[in-house]
C-alpha positions as CSV (number, residue, x, y, z in Angstrom):
1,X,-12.7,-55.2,-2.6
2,X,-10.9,-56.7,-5.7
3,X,-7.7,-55.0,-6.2
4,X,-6.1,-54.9,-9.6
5,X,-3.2,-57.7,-10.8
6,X,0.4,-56.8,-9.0
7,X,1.4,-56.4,-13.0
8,X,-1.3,-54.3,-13.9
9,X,-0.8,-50.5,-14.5
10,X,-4.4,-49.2,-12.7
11,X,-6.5,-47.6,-14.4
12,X,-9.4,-44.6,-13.4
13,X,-11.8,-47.8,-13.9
14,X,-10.3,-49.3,-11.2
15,X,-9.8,-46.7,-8.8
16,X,-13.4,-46.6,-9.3
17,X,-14.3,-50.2,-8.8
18,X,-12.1,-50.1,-5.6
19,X,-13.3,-47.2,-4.3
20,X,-17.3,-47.7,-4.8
21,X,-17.7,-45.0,-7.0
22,X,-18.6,-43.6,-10.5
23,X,-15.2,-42.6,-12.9
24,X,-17.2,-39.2,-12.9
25,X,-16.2,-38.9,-9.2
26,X,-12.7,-40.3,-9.9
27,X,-12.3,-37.6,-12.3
28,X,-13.5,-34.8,-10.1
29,X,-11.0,-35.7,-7.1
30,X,-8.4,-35.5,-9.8
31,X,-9.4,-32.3,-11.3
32,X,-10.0,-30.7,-7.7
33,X,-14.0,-29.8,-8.4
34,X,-15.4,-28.6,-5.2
35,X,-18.2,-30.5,-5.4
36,X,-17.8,-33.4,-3.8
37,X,-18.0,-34.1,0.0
38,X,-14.6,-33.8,1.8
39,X,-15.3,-37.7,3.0
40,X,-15.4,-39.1,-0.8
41,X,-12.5,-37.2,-1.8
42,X,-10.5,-38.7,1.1
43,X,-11.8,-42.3,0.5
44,X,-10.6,-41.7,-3.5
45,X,-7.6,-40.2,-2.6
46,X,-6.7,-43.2,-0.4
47,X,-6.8,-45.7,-3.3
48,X,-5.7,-43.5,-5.6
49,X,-2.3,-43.8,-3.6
50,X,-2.9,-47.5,-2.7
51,X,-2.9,-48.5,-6.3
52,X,-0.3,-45.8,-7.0
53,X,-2.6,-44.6,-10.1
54,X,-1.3,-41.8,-12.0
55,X,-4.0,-40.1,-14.4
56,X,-2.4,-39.2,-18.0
57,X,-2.0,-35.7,-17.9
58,X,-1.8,-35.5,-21.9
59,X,-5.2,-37.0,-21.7
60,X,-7.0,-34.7,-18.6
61,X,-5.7,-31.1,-20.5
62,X,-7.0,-33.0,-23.7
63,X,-10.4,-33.7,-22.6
64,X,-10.9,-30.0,-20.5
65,X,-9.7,-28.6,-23.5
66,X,-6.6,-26.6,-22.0
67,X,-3.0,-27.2,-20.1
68,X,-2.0,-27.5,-16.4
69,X,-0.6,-24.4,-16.4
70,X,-0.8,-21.4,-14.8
71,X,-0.3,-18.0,-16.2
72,X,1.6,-14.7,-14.0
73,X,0.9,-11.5,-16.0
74,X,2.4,-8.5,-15.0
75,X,3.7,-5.0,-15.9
76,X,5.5,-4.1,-12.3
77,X,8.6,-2.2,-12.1
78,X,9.2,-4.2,-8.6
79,X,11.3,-6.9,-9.6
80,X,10.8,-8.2,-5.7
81,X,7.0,-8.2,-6.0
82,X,6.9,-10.5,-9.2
83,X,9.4,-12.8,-7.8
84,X,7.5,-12.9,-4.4
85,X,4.6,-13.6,-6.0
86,X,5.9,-16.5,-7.9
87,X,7.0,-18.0,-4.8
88,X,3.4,-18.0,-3.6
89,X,2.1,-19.6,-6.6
90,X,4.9,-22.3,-6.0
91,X,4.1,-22.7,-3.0
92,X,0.5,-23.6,-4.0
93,X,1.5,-25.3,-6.8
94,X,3.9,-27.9,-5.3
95,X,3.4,-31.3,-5.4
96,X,1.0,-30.6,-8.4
97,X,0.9,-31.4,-12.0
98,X,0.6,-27.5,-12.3
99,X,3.1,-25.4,-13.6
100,X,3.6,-21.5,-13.8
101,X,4.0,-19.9,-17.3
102,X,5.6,-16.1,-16.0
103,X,4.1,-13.3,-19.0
104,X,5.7,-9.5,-19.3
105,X,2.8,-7.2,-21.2
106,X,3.1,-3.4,-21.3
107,X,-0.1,-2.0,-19.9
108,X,0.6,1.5,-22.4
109,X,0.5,-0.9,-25.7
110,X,-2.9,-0.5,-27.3
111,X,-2.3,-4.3,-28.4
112,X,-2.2,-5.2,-24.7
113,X,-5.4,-6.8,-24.6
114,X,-5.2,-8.7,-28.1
115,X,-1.9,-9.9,-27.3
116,X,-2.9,-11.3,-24.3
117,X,-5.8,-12.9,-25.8
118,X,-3.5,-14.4,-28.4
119,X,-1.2,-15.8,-25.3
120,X,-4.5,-17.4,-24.2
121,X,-5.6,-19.2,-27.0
122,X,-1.9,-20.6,-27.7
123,X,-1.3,-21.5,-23.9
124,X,-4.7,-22.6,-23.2
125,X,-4.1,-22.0,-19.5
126,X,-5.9,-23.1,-16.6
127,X,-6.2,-19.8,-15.3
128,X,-3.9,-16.1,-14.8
129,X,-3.0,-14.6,-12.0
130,X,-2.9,-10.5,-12.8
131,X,-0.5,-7.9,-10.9
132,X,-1.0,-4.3,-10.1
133,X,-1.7,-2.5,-12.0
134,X,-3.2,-3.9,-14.9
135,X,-5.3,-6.1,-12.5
136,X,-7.0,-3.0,-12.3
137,X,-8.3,-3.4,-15.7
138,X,-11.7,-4.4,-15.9
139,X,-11.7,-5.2,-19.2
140,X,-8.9,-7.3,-19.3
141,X,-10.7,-9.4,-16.6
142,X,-14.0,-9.2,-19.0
143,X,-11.3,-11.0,-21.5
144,X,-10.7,-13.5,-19.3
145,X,-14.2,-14.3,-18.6
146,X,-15.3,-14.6,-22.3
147,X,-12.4,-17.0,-23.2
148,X,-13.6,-19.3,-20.3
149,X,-10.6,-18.6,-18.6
150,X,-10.2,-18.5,-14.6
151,X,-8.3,-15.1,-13.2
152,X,-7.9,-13.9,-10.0
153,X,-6.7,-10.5,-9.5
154,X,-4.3,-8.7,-6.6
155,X,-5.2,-5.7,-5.5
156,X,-5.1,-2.9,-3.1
157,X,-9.0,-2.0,-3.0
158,X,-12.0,-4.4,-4.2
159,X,-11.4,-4.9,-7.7
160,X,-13.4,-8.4,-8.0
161,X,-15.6,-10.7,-6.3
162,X,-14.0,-12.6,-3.5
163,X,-13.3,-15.8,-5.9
164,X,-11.6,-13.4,-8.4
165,X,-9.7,-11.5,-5.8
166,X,-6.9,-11.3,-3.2
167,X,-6.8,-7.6,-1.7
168,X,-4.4,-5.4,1.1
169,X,-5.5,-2.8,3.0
170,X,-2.6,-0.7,1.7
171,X,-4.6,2.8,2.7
172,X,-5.6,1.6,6.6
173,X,-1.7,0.6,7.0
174,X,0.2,3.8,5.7
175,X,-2.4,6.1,8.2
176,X,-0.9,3.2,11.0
177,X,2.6,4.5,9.6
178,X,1.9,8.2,10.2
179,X,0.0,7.6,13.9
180,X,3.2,5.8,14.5
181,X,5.5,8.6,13.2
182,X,3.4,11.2,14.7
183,X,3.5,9.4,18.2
184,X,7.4,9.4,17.8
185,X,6.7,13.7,17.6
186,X,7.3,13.7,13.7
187,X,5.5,17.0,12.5
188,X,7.4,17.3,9.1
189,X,6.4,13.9,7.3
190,X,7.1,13.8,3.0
191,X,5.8,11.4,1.1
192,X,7.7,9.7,-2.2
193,X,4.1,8.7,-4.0
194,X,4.4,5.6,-6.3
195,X,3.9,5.8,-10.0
196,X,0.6,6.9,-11.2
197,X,-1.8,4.8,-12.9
198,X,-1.3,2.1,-9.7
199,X,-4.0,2.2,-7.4
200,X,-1.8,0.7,-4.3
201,X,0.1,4.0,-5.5
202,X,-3.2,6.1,-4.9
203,X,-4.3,3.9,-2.0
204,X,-1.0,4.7,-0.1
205,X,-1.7,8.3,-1.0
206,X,-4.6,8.7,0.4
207,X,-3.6,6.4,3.7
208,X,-1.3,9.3,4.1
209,X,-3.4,12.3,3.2
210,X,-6.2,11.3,5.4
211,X,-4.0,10.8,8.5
212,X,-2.0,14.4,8.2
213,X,-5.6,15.3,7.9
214,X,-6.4,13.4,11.1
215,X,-3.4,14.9,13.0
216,X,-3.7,18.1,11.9
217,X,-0.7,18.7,9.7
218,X,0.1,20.3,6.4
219,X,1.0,18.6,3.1
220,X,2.3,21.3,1.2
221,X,3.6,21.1,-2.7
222,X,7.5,20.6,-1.4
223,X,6.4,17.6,1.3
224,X,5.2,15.4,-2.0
225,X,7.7,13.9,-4.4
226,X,6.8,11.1,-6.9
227,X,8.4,7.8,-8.3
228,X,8.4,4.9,-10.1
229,X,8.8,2.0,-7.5
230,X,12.5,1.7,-8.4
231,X,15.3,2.3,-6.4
232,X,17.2,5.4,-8.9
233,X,13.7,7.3,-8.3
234,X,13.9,6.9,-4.6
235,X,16.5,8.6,-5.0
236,X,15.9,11.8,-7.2
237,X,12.6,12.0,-4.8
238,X,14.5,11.9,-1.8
239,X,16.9,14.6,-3.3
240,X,13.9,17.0,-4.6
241,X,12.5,16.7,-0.8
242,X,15.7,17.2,0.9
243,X,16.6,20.6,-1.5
244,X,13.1,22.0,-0.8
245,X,12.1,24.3,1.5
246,X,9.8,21.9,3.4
247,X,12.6,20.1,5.6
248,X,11.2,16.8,6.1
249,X,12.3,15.1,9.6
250,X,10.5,11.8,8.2
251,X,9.8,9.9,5.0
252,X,7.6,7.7,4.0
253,X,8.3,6.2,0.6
254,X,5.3,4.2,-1.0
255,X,7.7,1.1,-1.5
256,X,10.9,-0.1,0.3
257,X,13.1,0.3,-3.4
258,X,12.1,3.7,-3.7
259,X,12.8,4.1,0.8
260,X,16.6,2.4,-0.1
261,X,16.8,5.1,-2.7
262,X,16.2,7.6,0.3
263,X,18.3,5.9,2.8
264,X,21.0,6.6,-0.6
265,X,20.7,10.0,-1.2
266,X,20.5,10.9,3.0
267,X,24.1,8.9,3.7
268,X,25.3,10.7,0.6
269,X,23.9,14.1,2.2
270,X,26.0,13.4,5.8
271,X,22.3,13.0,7.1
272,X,22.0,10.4,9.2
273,X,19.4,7.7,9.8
274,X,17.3,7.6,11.8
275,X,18.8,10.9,14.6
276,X,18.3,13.4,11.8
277,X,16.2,11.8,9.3
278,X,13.5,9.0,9.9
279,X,12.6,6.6,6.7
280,X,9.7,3.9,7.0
281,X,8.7,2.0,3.5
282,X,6.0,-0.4,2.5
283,X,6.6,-4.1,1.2
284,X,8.9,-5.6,3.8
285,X,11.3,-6.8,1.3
286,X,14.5,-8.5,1.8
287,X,16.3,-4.7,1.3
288,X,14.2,-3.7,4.5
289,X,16.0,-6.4,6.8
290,X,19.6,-5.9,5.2
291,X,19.8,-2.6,4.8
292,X,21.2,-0.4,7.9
293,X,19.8,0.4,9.9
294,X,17.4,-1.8,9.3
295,X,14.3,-0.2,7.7
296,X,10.6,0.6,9.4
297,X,8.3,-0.4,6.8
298,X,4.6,-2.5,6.3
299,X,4.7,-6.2,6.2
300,X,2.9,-6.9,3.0
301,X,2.0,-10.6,2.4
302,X,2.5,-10.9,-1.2
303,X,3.5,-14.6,-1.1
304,X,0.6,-15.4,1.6
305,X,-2.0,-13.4,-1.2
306,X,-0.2,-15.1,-4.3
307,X,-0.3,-19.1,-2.8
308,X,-4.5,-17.8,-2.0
309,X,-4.9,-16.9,-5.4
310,X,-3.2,-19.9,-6.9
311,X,-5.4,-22.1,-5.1
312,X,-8.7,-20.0,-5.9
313,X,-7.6,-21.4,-9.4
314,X,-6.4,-24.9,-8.8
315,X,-8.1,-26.4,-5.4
316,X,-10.8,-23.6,-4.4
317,X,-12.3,-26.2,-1.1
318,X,-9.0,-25.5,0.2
319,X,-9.4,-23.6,3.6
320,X,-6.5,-20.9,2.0
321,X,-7.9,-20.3,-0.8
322,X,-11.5,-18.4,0.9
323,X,-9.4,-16.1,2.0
324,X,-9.5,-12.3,0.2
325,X,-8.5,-10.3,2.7
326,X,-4.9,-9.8,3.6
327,X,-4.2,-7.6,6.4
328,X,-0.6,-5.9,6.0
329,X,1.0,-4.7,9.4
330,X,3.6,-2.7,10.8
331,X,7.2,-3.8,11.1
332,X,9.2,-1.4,13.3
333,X,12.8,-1.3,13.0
334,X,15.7,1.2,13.9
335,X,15.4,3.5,10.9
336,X,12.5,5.5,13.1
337,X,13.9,8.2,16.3
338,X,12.0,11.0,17.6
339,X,13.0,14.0,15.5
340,X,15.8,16.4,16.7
341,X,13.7,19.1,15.3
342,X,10.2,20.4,14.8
């Protein structure tokens, strides 16, 4: 095995003459193609380090025609999503020559779809990674497609194919929320929806609807409030279900901002938490830990879904990335008590 001069900067050439290989397999290890057995891209990968090569990123993005970059787009309220998610994609992107390009559209523009395709051309990304809800746009994802661009989508139902998508089971969790509300002899359960237009906003309805159904209890007009996923909306819902005539002795708000707004407008009420007023949310943000007492809600893994759907994009053999499915689960705290009344 000859081995380059101790002066010489190495080259793909001879990370391919060392390693017994074509430059066309050289440049798939380097560009992460899954086609190439797991033995070969260990053997490449070893004198890759050996010789300490380091391939001219200029050059790769040049000849792919498009940049090691990533892009986020989004149109979320929830501040704490988007960041979580970008810690995912961080996560997945360490140690890469990958970086993360963060874009804000507004899903109501009737330019949305143009000015995305104008970020596109300009950035020539590597791939997006879309947010609720406009990942629920299937011709945004037909955009994608055309431009040659790879997208994976997050979602709360099956919006995609599995290498397109990383999903929750948003609507199978928030019925595990009522059984568990219900077992603790909660009759009088109010919902503070999400915004509409999300579908983890319908899914979570649904969840909810279908396991008062199950258990046998009214939903009636006063037991329903709606938000937006911030906290100020929390708490006007919290207020419209506490002034109706309903009476709620539990909440569940569809996200843990809008559950702090209810935890808000309870303290401010003299009601206390959880002995007279029970309040589970959904995300298992930081607020759910640090707020007291601390909150019941559903462990969503949003930075577990966004490192998937980074790798989907960047290194799809990786055992991570064949993952879709992402199971959220219950995390019970001390803002849940039996109720003190029916």
């Amino acid at each position: 095995m000859n081995m380059p001069e101790a002066n010489h900067k190495p080259t793909i050439n001879d990370v391919a003459r060392v390693a017994g290989v074509s430059k066309k397999t050289v440049s798939r290890v380097i560009n992460r193609s899954p086609l190439l057995k797991p033995e070969t891209r260990t053997k490449v990968e070893d004198v890759i380090a050996s010789l300490g090569y380091r391939p001219n990123m200029q050059a790769r993005a040049l000849a792919m025609g498009r940049n090691f970059l990533l892009g986020l787009l989004h149109d979320n309220p929830n501040a704490q999503t988007v960041l979580n998610f970008q810690f995912g994609v961080l996560d997945a992107i360490r140690d890469t020559e990958f970086a993360l390009v963060v874009r804000p559209v507004d899903r109501r523009s009737p330019r949305m779809l143009d000015d995305i395709r104008s970020f596109l051309e300009v950035q020539r990304l590597y791939g997006v990674l879309i947010l609720p809800p406009i990942s629920e746009n299937d011709d945004l994802a037909n955009l994608c497609r055309e431009m040659g661009c790879g997208y994976v989508r997050m979602g709360s139902a099956q919006l995609d194919d599995d290498e397109h998508l990383v999903q929750s089971n948003d609507r199978e969790c928030v019925e595990n929320v009522i059984d568990h509300l219900v077992e603790q002899g909660h009759r009088r359960i109010a919902i503070i929806q999400g915004p509409e237009g999300f579908r983890s906003a319908q899914e979570r309805w649904e969840g909810f609807s279908a396991a008062m159904h199950r258990h046998g209890l009214d939903v009636p007009a006063d037991a329903i409030a709606r938000g937006n996923y911030r906290f100020d909306s929390g708490i006007a819902a919290a207020e419209k279900l506490l002034e109706g005539s309903f009476r709620p002795t539990a909440i569940f708000a569809s996200n843990d901002e809008m559950a702090a707004g209810a935890f808000h407008m309870a303290r401010s009420r003299g009601i206390d938490v959880p002995s007279e007023l029970s309040i589970v949310g959904f995300d298992d943000s930081p607020i759910a830990a640090h707020i007291w007492p601390p909150m019941t809600t559903v462990g969503w893994p949003i930075r577990e879904m966004a490192k998937a759907a980074a790798l989907k994009l960047i290194d799809p053999s990786e055992a991570e990335a064949k993952q879709s499915i992402f199971p959220a689960r219950l995390v019970r705290r001390s803002s849940v008590a039996p109720p003190q009344r029916d």
